[in-house]
N, C-alpha and C positions, 0 to 999 in steps of 0.2 A: 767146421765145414771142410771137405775132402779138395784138395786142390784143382780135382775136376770141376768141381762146381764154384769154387771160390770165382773164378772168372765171371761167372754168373750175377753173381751178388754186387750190387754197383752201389757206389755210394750216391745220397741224394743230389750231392753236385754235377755228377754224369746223367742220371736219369732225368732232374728237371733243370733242364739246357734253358737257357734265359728266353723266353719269351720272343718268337720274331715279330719283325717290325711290321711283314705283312704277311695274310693271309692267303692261303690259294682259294683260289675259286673257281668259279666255271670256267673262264677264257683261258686260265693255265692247263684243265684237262684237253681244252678244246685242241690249245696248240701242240699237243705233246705228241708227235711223230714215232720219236722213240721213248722208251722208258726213261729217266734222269737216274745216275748212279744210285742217288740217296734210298730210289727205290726198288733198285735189285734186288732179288734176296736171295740165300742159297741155293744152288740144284737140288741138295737136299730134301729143301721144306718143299721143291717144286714140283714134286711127283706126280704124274698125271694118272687123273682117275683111269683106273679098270673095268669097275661094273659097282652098280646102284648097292644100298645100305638095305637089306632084308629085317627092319626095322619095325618091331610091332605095331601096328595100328589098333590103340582099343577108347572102345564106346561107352561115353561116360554117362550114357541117357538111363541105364540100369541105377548107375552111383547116384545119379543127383534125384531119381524116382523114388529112392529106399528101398528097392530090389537088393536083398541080398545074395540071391544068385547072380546077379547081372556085378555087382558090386566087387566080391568074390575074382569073377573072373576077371575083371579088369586088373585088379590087383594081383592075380598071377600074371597078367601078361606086361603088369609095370616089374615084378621081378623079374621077370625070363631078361626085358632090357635092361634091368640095372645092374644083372651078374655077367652083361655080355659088355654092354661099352655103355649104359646109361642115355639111351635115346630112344626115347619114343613120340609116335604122334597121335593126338587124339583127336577125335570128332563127337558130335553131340556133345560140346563144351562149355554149351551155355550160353556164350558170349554173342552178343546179338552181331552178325554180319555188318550191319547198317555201323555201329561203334568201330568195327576193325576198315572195311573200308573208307569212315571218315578220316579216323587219325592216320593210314594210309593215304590220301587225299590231302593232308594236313602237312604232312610229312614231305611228299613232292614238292608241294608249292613253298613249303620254308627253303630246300636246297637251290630251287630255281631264284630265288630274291638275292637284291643286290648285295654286294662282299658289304657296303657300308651298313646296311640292315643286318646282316646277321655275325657282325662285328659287332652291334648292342650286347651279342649274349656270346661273345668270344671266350672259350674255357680259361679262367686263370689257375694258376700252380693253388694247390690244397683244397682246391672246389674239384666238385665231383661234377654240378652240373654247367652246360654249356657246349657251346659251338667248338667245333676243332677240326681242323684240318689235316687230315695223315698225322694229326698227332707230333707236327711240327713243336711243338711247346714244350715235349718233353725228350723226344730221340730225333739221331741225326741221320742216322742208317737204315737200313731194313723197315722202312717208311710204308704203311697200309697204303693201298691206292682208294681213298674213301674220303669221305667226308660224314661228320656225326655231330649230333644235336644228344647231347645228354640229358635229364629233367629229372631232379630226386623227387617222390611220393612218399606221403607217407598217411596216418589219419591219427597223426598221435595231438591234434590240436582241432579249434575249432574251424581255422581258414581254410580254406579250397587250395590246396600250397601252388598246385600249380597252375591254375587261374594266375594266382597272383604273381606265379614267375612272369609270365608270359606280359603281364599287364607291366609290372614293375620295371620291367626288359625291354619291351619294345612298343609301349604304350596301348591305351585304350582301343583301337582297331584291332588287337590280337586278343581281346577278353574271349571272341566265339572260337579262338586257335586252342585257348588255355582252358575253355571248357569241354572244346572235343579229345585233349588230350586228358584232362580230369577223368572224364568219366570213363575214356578204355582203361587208365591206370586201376580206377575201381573194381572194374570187370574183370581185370586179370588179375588182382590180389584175391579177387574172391573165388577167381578159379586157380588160385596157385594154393589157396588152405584147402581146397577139394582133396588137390593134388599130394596134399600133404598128410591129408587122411589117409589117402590108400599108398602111400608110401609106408606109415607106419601098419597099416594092414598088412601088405605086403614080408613084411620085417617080425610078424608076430609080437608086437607091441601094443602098450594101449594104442588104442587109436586115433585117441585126441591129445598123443603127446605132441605132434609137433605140431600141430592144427595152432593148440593153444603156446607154443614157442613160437609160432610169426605172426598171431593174432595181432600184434601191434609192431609189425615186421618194418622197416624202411626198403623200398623198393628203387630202382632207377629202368626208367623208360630210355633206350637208345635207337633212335632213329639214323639207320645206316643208307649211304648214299652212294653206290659203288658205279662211278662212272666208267662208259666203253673204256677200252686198252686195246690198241691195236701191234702188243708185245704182251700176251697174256703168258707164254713162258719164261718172263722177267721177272715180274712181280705177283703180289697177292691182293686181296680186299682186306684178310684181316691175317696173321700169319699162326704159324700153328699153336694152340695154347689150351690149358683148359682152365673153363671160369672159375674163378675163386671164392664167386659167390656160390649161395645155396641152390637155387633155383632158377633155368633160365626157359621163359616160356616167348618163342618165338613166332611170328607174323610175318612171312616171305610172299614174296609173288611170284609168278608163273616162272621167272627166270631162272630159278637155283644158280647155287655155288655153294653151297653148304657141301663140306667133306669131311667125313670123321673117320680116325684113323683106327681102324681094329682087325685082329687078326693080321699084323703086321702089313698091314696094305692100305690103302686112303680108297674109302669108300664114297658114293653123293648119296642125297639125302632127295629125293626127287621130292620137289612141292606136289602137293594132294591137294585137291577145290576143299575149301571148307575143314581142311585141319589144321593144328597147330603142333608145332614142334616141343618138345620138350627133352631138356638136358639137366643131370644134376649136378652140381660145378663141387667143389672143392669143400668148401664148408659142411656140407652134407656129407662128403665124404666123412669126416671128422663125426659128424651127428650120427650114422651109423657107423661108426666104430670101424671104419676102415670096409664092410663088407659091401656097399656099394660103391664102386668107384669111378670118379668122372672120367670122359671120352677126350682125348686130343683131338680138336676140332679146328676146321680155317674156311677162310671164303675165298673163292677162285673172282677174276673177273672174265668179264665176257668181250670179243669182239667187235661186237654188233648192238647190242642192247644195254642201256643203262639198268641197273635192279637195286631194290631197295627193300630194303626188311626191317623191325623194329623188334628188340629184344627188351622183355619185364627180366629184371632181374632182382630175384629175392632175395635179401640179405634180414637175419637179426636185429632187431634193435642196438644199438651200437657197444651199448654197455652189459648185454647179455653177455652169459657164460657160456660156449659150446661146449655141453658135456652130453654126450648119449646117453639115452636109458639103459639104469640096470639090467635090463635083461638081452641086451646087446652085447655084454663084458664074459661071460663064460663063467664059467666054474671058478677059475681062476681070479676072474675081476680085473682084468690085463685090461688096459687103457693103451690103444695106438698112437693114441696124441693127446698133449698137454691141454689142458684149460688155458682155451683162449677166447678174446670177443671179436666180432666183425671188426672195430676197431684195429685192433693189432694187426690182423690179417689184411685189410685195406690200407695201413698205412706200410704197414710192407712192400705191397705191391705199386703205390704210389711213390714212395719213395726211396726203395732198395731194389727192386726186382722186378724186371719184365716177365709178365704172366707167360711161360711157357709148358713144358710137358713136368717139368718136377717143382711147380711151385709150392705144395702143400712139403713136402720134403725138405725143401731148402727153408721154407717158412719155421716148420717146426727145428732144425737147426739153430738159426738164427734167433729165432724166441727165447728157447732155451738156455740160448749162449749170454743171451742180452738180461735173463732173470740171473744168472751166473754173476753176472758182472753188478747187474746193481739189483740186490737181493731185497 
């Protein structure tokens, strides 16, 4: 790794910082006049939007009809977004309204409960799911102003998993939290293999290549909690990065903060009634062969209004192999990046590297370096 980036590359004793004794919670955003150092972050990352993300909106009601005309187009118009910065919103998704405004509803009322209660499900170091507070657990600096509920999904078993978190976590009164959460995680894995069809449409591929590569996908639900800031030129909600997973299909409320950086300038992503967001992260990048590539994205906070969102984020089964189809490689047969599994790429970024703008780069560096060394 090139010395500019080595600074980057932290070892797992800096990233996962020991555990603090206590959590923040409501009464700490309540009191916070000014921003606390920890959560400054660069002028850099803090550039203030210009003008809105001219970002395709396409109608999936042709796709899930078996309209091939309707189907078709949609699938041009997930191209147009994944050659320009990988964001688009869809409508006609399928997903029943009643399911998003629950686990929305669902989501509020966990962030309002006591720090003692949602200290049951406090994130510990190597778990992925869990409560966290700006991420206190793992960094000391450039600290998100947020609070997040993580939930891994999957249906690779017979249990309802997250049912059973919920119950196992915070007892029997949260079975009807763990089924309203169950069953959006359902509705958005089944509109993330939709998604995953007309991605390979789009790419001129079979069509059920990647449908059937996350058919038995591991997913994580993150329930974001981005309280007022009254120094919103201080700090961030989430700070600039692009996801590293495959797939992130997002659920926002009227309040935006979403800003994606393309054409050298930080764009907003205005909420739309009744659509959902979609971004392809890093892994996909890999899965097409380098020709769609993910968006550097962050969350601003607001003034005045608390806002909250919930991002499905698709990942591989852990032990799969990321390798694109043959017909993604060229004449040549050229590979942009090594065979790797969500595994490697998740424990990377958990314990060597904060998701920024070059992680798939410093990833493949690092991989490589580390098969070098123990062959």
């Amino acid at each position: 790794m090139d010395s500019n980036n080595s600074s980057l590359l932290l070892s797992s004793s800096s990233v996962l910082l020991h555990h603090q004794k206590h959590q923040l919670d409501s009464s700490f955003w309540e009191k916070q006049i000014r921003v606390p150092k920890q959560f400054i972050w660069p002028k850099g990352d803090l550039v203030e939007v210009q003008e809105e993300l001219n970002e395709p909106l396409v109608d999936l009601e042709g796709f899930f009809k078996g309209d091939e005309m309707g189907t078709q187009q949609a699938a041009r118009r997930i191209r147009e977004a994944c050659l320009k910065h990988g964001f688009f919103q869809v409508i006609n998704h399928g997903v029943d309204s009643r399911v998003l405004s629950a686990a929305y509803d669902q989501t509020a009322k966990f962030f309002k409960l006591p720090p003692t209660l949602k200290s049951r499900v406090k994130k510990i170091p190597e778990a992925t799911s869990g409560y966290a507070s700006s991420h206190t657990d793992r960094f000391s600096s450039k600290l998100p102003w947020k609070e997040t509920l993580s939930i891994d999904f999957h249906e690779n078993s017979q249990e309802p998993v997250v049912v059973n978190y919920f119950k196992s976590h915070l007892g029997e009164d949260f079975e009807q939290t763990g089924l309203i959460f169950q069953k959006y995680s359902e509705a958005m894995k089944c509109l993330s293999l939709g998604i995953m069809e007309l991605l390979a449409i789009s790419l001129g591929v079979d069509r059920f290549f990647y449908r059937n590569f996350f058919e038995d996908c591991c997913a994580l639900v993150r329930c974001n909690f981005y309280p007022v800031c009254k120094e919103t030129g201080l700090t961030l909600g989430t700070g600039p990065h692009r996801d590293p997973t495959s797939l992130t299909i997002l659920y926002q409320d009227e309040v935006g903060g979403l800003d994606v950086f393309t054409n050298n300038k930080w764009m907003s992503v205005r909420p739309r009634p009744g659509a959902l967001v979609i971004n392809i992260g890093e892994t996909f990048t890999a899965l097409s062969n380098g020709i769609y590539k993910s968006c550097l994205h962050r969350a601003v906070v607001n003034t005045d209004k608390e806002r909250i969102s919930l991002a499905f984020f698709v990942n591989p089964r852990d032990d799969k192999v990321v390798i694109p189809p043959s017909d993604l490689l060229g004449n040549q047969g050229t590979r942009m990046y090594p065979d790797f599994t969500w595994s490697d790429l998740l424990r990377f970024t958990q314990f060597h590297y904060r998701a920024d703008s070059d992680t798939l780069k410093n990833f493949t560096k690092w991989f490589l370096s580390s098969k070098s060394l123990n062959p």
